[in-house]
N, C-alpha and C positions, 0 to 999 in steps of 0.2 A: 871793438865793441865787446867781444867775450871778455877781454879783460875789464874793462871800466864792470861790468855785470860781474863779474869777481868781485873784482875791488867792492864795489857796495854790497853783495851777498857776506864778506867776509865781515865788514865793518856791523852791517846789521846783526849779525849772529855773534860778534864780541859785544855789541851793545845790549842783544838781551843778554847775554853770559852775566854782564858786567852788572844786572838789574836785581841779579839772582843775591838773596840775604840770607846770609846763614844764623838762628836763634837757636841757644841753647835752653831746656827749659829749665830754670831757676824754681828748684826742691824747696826754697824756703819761701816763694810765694806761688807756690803752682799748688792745685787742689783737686782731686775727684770727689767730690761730695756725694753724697746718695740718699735716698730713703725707699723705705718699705715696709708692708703692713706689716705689723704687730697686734695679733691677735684682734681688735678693734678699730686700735690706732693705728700711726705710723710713727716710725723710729727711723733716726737717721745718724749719721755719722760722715766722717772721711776719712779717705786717705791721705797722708802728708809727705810721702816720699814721692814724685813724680818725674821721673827725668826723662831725658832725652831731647833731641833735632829737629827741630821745621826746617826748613828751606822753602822760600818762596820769592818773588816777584809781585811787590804790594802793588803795581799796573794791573798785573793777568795773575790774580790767584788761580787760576786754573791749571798752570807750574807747576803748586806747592805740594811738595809732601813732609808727611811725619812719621816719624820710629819713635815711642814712648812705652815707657814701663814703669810701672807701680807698684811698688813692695808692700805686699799682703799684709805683712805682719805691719805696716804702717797703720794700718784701720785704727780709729778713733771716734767713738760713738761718748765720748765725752763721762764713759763708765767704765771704769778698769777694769772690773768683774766682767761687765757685762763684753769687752774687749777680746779678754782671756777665752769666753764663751764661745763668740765670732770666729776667733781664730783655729778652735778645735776642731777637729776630722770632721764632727757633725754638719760643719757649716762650710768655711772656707779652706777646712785643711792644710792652715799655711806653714805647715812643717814642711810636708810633700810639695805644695805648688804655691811655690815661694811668690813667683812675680807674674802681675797683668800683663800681658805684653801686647801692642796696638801697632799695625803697621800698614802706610797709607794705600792705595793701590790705582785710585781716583780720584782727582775734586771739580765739582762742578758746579760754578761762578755764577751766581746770578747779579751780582755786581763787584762790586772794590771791598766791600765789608762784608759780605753775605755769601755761604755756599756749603754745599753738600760735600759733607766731607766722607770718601768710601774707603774701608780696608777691614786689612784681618786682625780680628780680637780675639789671643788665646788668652784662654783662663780656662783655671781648674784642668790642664792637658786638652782641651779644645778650643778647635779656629772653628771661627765663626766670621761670615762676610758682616759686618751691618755698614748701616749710615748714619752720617753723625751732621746735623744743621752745627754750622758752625757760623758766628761772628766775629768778624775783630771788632775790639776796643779801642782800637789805636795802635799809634807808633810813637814814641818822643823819648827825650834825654831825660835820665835819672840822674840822680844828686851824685854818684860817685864818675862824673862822665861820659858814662856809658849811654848805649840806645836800648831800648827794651820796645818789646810789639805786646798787648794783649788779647785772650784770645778767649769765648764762651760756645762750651756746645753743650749739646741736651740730648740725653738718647733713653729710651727704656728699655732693657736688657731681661728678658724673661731666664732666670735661673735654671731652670728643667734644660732649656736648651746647654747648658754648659756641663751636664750631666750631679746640677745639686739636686739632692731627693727630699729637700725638707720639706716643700710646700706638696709633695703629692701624696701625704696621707690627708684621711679626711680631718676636718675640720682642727687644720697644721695651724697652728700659731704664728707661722711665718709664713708670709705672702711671697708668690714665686716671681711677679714684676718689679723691678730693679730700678730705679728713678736715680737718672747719673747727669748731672752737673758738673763738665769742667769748665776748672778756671785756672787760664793757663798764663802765666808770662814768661816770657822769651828774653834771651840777652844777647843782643847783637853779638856774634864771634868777630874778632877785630882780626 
């Protein structure tokens, strides 16, 4: 009896091993998009470097984690000038603090497509816990053979908290709430 209770403990725990999908994320369709007040309005831009690893089990996303990182100086507010700006000590300093760096710690499943995705987000030389609602988009084959998974989260990141001082003078020009849309796609590792 111990053994047959082996035997199927071992087989079930190679079958989820075996469930588990490793996705690289894919820098020429991966995005952190953003926006934030400007003086009245709102300005927006993204990032276009984004890489790094999911691993999950599309049965039990409650499995899955992520390690990603975004290259500062990738910002793109669709203004060169306005680029150069961003990228200055004043703002995101990304001489000094080169790269976002995001790493999973929790996620928790409300179903197959939908879940809370939790971990630590350094920037600007600070970790910060948040939470990130996270959806897939899917799983299926692209044109060069390959499988690819997509993936959308939404988080608002208050700037003060990562030690930026733009928005805490009075009547700043730049709003301290941070409005972040990823969009991620992943390439199945073979």
């Amino acid at each position: 009896m111990k053994k047959l209770f082996l035997a199927v403990s071992l087989l079930a725990a190679s079958q989820a091993w075996a469930a588990t999908e490793t996705y690289n994320i894919d820098a020429a369709h991966s995005f952190a998009n953003f926006s934030i007040r400007h003086v009245v309005a709102k300005t927006s831009g993204t990032f276009n470097d984004v890489t790094g690893v999911i691993t999950l089990d599309p049965a039990n996303l409650n499995t899955a984690t992520v390690r990603a990182t975004i290259k500062v100086a990738s910002v793109n507010s669709g203004l060169a000038k306005r680029d150069e700006h961003i990228k200055a000590d004043k703002y995101l300093d990304a001489a000094k603090y080169t790269e976002i760096q995001f790493e999973s710690t929790k996620i928790t499943a409300s179903n197959q497509n939908q879940a809370i995705l939790q971990g630590k987000l350094t920037m600007h030389g600070v970790t910060k816990q948040v939470d990130i609602p996270v959806r897939v988009l899917g799983y299926g084959s692209d044109p060069w053979g390959g499988q690819r998974a997509g993936f959308e989260g939404h988080v608002t990141l208050k700037a003060s908290d990562y030690g930026y001082g733009w928005a805490t003078g009075a009547n700043s020009p730049v709003g301290d709430e941070i409005e972040v849309t990823l969009l991620i796609e992943g390439v199945k590792a073979k």
